[in-house]
Backbone atoms as SQL, in Angstrom:
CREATE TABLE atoms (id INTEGER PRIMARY KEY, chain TEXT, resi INTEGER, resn TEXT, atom TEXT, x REAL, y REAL, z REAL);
INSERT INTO atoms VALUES
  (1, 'A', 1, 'UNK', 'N', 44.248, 189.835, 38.726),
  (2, 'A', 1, 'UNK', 'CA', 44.489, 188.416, 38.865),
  (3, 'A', 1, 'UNK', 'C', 45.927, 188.235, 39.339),
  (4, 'A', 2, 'UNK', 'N', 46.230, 187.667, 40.454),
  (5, 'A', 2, 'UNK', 'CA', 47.485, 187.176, 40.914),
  (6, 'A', 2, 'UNK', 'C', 47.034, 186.248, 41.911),
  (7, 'A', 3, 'UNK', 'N', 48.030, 185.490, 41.867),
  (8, 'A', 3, 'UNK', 'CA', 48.521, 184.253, 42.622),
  (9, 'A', 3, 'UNK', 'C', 49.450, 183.165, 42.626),
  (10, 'A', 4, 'UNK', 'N', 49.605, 182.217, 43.043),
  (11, 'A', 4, 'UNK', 'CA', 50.684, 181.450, 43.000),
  (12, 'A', 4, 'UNK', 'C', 50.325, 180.365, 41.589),
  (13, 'A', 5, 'UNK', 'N', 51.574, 179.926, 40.825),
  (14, 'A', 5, 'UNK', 'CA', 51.191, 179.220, 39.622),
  (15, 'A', 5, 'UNK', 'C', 51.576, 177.893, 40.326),
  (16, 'A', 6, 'UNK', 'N', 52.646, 177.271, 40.831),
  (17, 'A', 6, 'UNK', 'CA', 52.838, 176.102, 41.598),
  (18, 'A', 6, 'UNK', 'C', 53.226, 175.947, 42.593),
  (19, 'A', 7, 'UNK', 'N', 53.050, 175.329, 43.528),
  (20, 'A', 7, 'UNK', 'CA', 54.063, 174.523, 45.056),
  (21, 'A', 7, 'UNK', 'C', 54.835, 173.687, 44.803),
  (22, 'A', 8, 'UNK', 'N', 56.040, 173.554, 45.045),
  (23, 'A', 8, 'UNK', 'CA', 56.833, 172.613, 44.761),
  (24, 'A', 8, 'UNK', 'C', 56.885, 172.208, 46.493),
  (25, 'A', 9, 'UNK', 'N', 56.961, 171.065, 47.577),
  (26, 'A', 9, 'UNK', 'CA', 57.146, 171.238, 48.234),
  (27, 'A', 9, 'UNK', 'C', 58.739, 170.240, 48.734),
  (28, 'A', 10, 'UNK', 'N', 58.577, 169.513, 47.540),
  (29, 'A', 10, 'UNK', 'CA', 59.877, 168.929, 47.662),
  (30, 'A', 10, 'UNK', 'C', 61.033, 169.906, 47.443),
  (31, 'A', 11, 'UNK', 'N', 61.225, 170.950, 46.894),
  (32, 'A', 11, 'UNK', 'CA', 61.836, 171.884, 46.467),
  (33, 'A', 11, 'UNK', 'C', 62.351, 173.291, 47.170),
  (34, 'A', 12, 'UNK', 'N', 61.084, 173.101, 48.189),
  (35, 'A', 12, 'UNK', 'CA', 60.725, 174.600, 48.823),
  (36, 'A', 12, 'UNK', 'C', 60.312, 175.449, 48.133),
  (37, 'A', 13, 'UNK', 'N', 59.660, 175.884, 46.729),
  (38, 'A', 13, 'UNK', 'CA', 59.603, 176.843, 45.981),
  (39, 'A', 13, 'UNK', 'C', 58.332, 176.949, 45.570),
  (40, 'A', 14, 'UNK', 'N', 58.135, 177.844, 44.928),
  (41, 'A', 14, 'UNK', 'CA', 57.125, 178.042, 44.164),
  (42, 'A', 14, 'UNK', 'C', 57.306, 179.605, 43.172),
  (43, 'A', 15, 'UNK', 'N', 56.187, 179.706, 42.376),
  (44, 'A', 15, 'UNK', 'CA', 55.991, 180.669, 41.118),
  (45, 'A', 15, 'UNK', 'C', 54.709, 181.700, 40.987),
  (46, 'A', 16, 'UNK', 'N', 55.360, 182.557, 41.004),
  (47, 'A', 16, 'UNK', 'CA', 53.910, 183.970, 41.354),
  (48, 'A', 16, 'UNK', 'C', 53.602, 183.950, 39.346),
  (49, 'A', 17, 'UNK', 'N', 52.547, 184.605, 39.541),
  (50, 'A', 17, 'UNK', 'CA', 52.247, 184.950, 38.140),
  (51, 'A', 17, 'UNK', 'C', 50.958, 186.010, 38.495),
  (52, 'A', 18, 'UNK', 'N', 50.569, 187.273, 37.799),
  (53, 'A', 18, 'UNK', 'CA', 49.966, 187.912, 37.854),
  (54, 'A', 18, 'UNK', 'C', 49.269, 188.602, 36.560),
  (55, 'A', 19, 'UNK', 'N', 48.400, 189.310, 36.094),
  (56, 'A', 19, 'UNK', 'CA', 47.907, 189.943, 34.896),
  (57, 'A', 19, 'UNK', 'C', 47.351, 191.191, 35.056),
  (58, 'A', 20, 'UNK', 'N', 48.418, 192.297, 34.735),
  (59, 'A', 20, 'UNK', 'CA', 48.190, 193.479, 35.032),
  (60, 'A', 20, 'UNK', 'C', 47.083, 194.295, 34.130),
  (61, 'A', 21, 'UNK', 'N', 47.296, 193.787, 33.349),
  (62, 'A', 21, 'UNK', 'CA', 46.311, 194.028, 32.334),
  (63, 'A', 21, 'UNK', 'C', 44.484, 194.702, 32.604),
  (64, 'A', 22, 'UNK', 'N', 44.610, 193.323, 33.912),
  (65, 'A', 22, 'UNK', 'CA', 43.205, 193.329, 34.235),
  (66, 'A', 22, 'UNK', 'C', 42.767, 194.306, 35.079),
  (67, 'A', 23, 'UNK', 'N', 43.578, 195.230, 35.824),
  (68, 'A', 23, 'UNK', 'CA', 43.391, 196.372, 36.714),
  (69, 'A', 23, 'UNK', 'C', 42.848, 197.539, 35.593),
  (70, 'A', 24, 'UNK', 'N', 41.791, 198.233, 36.514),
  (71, 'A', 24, 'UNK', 'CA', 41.281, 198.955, 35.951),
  (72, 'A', 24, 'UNK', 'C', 42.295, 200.028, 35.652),
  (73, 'A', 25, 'UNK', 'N', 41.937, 200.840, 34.402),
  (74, 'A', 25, 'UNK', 'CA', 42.908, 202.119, 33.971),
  (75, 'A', 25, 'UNK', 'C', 43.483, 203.458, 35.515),
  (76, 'A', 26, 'UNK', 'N', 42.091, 203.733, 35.649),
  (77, 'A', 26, 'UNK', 'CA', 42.380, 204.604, 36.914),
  (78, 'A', 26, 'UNK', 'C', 42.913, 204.024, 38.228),
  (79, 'A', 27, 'UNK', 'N', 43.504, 202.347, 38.227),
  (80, 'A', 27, 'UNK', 'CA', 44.281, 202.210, 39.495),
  (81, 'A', 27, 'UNK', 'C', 45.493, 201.399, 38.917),
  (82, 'A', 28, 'UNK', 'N', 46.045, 201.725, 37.644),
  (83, 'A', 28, 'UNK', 'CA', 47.043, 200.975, 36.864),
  (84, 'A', 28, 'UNK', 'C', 48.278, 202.307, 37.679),
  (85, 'A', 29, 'UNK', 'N', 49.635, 201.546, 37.883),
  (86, 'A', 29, 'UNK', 'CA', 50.543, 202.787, 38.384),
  (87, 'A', 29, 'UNK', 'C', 50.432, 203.143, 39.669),
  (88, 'A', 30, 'UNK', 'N', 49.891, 202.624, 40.560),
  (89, 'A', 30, 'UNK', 'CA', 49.362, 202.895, 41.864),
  (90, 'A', 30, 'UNK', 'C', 50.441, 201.837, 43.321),
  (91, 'A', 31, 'UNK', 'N', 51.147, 200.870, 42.099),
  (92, 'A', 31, 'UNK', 'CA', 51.600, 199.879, 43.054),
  (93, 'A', 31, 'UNK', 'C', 50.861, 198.993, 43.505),
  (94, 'A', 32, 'UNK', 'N', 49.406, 198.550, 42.708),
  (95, 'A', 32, 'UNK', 'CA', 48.434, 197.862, 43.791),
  (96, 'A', 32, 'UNK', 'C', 49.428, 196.392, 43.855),
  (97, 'A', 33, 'UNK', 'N', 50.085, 196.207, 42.229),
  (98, 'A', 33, 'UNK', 'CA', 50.465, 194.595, 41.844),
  (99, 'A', 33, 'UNK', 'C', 51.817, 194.520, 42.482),
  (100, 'A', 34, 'UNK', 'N', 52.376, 195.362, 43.042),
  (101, 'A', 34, 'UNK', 'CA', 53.505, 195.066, 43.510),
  (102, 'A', 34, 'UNK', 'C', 53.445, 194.800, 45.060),
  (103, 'A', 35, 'UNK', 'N', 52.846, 195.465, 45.607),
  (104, 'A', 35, 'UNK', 'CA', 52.531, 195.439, 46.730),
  (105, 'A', 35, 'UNK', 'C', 51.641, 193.947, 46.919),
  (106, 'A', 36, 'UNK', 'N', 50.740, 194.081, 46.476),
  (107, 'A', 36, 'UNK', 'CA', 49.848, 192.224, 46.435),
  (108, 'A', 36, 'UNK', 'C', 51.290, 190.996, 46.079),
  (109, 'A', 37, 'UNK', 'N', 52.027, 191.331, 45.239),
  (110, 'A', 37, 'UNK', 'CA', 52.801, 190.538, 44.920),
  (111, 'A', 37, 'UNK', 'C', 54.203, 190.353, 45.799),
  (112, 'A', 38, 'UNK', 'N', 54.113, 191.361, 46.917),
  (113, 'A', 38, 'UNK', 'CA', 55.163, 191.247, 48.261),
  (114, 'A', 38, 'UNK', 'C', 54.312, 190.582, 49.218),
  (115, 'A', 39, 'UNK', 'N', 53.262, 190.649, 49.273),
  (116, 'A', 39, 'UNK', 'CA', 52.309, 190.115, 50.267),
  (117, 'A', 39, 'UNK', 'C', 52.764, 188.385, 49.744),
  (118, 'A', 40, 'UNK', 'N', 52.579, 188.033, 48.621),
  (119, 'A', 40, 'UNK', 'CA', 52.695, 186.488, 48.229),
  (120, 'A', 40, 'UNK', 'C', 54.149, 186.275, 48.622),
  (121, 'A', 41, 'UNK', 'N', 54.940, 186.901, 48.482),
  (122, 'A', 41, 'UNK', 'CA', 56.267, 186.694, 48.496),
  (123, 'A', 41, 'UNK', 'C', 56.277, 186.459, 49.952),
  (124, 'A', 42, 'UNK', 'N', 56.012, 187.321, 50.621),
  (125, 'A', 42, 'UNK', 'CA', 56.358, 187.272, 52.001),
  (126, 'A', 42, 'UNK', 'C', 55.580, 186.161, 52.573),
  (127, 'A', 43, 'UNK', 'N', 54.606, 185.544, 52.506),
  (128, 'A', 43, 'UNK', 'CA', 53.684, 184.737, 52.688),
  (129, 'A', 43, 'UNK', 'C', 54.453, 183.553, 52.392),
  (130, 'A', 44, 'UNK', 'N', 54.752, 183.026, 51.379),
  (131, 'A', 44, 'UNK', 'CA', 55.437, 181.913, 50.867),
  (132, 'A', 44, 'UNK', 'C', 56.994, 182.035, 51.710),
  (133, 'A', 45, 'UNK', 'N', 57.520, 182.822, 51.937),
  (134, 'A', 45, 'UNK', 'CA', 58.805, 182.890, 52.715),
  (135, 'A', 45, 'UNK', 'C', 58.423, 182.629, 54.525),
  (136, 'A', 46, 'UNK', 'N', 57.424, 183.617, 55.244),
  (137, 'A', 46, 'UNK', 'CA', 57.222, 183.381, 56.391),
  (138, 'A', 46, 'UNK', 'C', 56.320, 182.636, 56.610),
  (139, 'A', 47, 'UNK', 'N', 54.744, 181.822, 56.202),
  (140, 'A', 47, 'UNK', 'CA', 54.251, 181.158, 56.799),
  (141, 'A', 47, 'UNK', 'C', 54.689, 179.945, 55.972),
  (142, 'A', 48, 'UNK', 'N', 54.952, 179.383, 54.603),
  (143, 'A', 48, 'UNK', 'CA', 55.396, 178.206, 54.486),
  (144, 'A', 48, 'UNK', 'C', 56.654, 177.829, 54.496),
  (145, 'A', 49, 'UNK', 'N', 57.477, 178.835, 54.937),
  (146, 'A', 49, 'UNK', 'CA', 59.047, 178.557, 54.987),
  (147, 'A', 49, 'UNK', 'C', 59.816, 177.747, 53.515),
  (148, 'A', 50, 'UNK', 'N', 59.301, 178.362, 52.483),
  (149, 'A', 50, 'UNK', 'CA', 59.932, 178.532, 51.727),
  (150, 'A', 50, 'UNK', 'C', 61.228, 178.720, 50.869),
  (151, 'A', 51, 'UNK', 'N', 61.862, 178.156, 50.018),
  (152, 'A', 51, 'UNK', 'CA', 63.526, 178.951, 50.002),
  (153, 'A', 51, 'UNK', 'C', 63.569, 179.985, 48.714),
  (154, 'A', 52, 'UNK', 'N', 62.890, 179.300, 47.667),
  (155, 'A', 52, 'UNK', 'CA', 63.203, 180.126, 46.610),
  (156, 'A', 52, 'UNK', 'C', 61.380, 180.403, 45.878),
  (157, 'A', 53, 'UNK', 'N', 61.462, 182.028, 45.295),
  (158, 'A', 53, 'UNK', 'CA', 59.909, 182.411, 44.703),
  (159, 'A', 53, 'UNK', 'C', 60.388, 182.574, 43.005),
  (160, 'A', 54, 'UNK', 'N', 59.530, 182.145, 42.154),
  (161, 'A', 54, 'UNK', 'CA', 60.188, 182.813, 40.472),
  (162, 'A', 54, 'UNK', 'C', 58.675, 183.397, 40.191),
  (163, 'A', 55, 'UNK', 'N', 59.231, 184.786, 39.317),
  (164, 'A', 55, 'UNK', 'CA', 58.330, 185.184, 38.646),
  (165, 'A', 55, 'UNK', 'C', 58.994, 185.069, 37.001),
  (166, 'A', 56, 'UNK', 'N', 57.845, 184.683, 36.311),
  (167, 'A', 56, 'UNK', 'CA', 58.316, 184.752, 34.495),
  (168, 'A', 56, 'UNK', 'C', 57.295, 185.811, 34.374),
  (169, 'A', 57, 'UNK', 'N', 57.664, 186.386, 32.930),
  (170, 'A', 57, 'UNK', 'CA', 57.266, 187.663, 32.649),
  (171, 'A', 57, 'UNK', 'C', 57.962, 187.666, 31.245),
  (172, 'A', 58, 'UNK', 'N', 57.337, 188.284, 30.370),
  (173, 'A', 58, 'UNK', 'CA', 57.429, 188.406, 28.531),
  (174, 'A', 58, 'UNK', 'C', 58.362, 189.349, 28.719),
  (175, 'A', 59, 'UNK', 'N', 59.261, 188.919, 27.490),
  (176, 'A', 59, 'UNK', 'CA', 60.701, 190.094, 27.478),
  (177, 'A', 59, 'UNK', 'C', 60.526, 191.003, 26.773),
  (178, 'A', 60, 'UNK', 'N', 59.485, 191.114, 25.972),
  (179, 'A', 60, 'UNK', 'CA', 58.585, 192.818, 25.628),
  (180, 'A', 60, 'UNK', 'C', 58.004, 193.249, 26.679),
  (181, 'A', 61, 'UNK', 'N', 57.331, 192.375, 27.751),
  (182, 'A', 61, 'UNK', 'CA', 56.450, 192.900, 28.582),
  (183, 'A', 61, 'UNK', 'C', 57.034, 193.568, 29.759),
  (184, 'A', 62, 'UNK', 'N', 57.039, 194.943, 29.240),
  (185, 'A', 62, 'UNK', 'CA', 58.028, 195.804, 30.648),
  (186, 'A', 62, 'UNK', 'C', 57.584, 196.226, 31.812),
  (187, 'A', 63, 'UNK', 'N', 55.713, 196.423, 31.788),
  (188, 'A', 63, 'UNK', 'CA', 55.281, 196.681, 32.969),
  (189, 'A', 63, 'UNK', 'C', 55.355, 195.168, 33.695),
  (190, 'A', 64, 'UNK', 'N', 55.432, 193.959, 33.566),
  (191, 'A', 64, 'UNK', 'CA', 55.242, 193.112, 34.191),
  (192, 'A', 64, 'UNK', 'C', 56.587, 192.786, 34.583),
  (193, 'A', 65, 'UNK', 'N', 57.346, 193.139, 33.944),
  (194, 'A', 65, 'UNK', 'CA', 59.033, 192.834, 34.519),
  (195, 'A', 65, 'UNK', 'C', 60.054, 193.727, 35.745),
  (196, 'A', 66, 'UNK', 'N', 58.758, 194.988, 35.448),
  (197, 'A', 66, 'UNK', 'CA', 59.238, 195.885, 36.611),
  (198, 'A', 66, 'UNK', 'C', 58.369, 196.070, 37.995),
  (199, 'A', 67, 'UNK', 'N', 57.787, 194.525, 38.051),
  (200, 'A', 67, 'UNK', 'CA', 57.268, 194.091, 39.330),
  (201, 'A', 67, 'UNK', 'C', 58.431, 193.443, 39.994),
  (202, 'A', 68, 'UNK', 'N', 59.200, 192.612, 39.655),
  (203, 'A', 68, 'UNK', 'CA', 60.105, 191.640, 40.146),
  (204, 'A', 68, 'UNK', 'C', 61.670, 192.449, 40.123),
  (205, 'A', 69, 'UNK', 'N', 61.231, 193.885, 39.234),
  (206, 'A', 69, 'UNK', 'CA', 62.704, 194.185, 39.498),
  (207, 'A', 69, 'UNK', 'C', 62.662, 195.153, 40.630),
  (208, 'A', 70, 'UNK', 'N', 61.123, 195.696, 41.040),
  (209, 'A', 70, 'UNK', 'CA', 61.379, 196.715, 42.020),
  (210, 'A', 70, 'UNK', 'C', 61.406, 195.775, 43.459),
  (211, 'A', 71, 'UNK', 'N', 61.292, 194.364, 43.312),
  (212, 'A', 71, 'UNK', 'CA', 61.071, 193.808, 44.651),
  (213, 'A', 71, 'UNK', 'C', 62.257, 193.486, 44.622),
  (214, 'A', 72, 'UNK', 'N', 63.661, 193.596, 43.878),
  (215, 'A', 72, 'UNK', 'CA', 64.839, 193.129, 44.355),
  (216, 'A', 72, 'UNK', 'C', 65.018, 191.623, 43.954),
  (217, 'A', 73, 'UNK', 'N', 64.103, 191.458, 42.910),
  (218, 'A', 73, 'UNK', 'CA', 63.844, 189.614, 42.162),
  (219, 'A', 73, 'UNK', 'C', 65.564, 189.571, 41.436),
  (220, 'A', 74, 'UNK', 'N', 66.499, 188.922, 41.310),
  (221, 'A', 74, 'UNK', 'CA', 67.398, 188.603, 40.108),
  (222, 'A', 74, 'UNK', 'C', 67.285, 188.372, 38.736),
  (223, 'A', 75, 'UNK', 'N', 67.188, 188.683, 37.959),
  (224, 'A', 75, 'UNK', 'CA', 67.017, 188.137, 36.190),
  (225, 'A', 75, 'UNK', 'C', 68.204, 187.069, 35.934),
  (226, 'A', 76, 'UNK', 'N', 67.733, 186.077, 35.869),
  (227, 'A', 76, 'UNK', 'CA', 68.303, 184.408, 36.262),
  (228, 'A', 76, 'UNK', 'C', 68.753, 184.064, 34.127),
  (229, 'A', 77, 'UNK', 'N', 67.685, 184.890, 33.631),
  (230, 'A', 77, 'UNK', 'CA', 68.216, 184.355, 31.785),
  (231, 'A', 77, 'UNK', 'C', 66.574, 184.300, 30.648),
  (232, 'A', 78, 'UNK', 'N', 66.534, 183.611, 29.827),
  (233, 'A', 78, 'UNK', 'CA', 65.662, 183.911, 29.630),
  (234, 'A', 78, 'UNK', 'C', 65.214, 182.779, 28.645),
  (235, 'A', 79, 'UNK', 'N', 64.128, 182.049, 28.914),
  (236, 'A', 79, 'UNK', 'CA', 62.947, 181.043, 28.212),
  (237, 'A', 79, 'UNK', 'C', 62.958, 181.360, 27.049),
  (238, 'A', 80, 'UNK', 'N', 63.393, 180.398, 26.349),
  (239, 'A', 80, 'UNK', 'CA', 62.916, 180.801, 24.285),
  (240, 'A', 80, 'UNK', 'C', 61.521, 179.942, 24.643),
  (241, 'A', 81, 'UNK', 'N', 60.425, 180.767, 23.342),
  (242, 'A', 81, 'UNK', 'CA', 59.674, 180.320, 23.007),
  (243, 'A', 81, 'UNK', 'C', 58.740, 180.061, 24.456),
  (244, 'A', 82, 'UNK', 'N', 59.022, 180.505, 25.745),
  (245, 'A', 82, 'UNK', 'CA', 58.136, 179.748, 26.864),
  (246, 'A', 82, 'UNK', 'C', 56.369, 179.900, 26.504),
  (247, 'A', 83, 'UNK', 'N', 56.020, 180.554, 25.882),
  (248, 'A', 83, 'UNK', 'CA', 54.360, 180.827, 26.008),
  (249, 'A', 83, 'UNK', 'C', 53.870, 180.880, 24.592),
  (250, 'A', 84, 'UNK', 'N', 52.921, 180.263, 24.342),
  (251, 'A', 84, 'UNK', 'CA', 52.361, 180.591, 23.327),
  (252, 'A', 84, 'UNK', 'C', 51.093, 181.428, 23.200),
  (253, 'A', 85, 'UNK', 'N', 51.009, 182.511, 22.750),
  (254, 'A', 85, 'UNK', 'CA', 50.156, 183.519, 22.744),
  (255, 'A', 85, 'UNK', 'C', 49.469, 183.284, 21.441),
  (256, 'A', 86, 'UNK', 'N', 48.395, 183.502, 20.844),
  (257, 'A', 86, 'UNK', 'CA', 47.633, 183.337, 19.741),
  (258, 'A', 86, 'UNK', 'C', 48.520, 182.478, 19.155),
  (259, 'A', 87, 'UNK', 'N', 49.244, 183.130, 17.724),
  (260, 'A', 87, 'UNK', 'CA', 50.098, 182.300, 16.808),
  (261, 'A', 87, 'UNK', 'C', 51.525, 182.180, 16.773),
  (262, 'A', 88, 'UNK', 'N', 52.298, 182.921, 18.266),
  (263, 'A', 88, 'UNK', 'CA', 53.145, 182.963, 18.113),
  (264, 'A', 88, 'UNK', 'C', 53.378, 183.203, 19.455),
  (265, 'A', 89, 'UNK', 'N', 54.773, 182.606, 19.056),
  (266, 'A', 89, 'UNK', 'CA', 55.572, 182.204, 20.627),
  (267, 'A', 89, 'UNK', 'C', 56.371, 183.183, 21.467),
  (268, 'A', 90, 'UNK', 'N', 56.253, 183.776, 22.526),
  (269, 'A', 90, 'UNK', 'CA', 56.698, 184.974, 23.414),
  (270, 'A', 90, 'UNK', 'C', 57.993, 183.858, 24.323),
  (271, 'A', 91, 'UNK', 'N', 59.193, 184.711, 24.133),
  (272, 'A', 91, 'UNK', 'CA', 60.131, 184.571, 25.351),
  (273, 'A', 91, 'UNK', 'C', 59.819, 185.245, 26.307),
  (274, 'A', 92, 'UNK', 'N', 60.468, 184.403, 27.718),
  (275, 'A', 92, 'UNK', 'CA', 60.382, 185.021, 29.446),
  (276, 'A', 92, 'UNK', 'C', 61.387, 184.780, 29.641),
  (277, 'A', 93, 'UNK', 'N', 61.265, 186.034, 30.545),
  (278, 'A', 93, 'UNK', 'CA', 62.971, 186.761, 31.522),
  (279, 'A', 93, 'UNK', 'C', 62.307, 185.939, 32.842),
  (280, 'A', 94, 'UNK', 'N', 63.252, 185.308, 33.551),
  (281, 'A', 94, 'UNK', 'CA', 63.441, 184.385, 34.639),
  (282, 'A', 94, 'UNK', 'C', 63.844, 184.724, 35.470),
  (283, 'A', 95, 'UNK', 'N', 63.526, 185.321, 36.510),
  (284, 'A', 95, 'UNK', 'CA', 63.239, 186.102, 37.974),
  (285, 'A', 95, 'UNK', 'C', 63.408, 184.765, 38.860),
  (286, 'A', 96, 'UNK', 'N', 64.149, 185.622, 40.249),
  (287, 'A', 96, 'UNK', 'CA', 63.773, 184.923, 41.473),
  (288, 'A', 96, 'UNK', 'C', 64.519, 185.591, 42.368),
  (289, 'A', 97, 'UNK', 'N', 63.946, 185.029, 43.368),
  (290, 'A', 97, 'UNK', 'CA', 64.404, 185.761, 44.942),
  (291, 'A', 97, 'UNK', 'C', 64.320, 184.720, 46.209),
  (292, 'A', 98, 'UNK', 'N', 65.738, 184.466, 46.623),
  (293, 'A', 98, 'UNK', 'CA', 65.792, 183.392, 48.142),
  (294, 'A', 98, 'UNK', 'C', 65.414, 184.087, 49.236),
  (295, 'A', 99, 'UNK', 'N', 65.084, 183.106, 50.176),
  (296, 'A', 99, 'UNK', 'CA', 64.380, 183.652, 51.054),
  (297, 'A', 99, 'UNK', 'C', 65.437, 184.539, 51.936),
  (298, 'A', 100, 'UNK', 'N', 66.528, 184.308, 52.171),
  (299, 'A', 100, 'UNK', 'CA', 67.549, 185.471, 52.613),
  (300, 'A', 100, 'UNK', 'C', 67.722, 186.216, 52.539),
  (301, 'A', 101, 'UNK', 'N', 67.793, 186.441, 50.667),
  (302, 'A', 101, 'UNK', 'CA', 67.873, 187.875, 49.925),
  (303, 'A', 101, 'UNK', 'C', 66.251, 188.744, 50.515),
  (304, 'A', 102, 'UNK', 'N', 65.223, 188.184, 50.516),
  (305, 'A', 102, 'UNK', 'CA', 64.283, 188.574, 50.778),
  (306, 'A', 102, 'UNK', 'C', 63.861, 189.200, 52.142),
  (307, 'A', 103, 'UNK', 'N', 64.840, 188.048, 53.378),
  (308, 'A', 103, 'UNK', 'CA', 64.942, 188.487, 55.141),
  (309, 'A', 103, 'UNK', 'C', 65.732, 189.963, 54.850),
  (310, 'A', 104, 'UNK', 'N', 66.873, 189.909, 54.001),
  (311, 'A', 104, 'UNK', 'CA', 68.065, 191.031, 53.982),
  (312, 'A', 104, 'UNK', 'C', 67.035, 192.259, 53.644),
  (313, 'A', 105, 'UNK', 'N', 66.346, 192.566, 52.629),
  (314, 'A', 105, 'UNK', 'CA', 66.156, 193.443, 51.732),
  (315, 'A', 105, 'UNK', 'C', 64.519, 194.060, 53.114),
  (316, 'A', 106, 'UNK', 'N', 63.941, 193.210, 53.523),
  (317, 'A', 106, 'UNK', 'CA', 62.922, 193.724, 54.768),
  (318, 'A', 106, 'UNK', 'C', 63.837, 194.163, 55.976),
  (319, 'A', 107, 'UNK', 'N', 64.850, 194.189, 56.140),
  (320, 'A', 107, 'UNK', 'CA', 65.339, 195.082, 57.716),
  (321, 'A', 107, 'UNK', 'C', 65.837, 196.158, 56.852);
């Protein structure tokens, strides 16, 4: 499961979110989510001209945080309380990447 969580278009921006979880065991580690998740990036930067992408991600959750750090995302700070999971509330580390940093990091 991945895709975009909002459009802002007054803003230029928008928010990836993905669930690694759901990949099967034998293609977990393969890069499928990082790679799908440069495809969105790049997509939102070159066909909607875009300025800024955020990914959130649980600050226990390390496989999901080392999607945004291998794409060159920034860690911007971090959400108290952003999600509520069953009975209790998970903080997110606050990712993002401008579309510059993003032109720079593809040549």
């Amino acid at each position: 499961m991945l895709g975009y969580h909002r459009l802002d278009w007054e803003h230029l921006l928008s928010s990836v979110g993905y669930w690694i979880n759901w990949i099967a065991a034998q293609s977990q580690g393969n890069g499928t989510v990082t790679r799908a998740t440069a495809a969105l990036v790049d997509h939102a930067f070159g066909v909607w001209k875009l300025n800024r992408v955020e990914i959130r991600a649980g600050v226990e959750n390390k496989r999901s945080r080392a999607i945004p750090e291998r794409l060159g995302f920034t860690q911007e700070g971090v959400l108290r309380q952003a999600e509520r999971v069953g009975d209790r509330f998970v903080d997110h580390v606050m990712y993002s990447i401008l579309a510059d940093e993003w032109k720079a990091r593809q040549t």
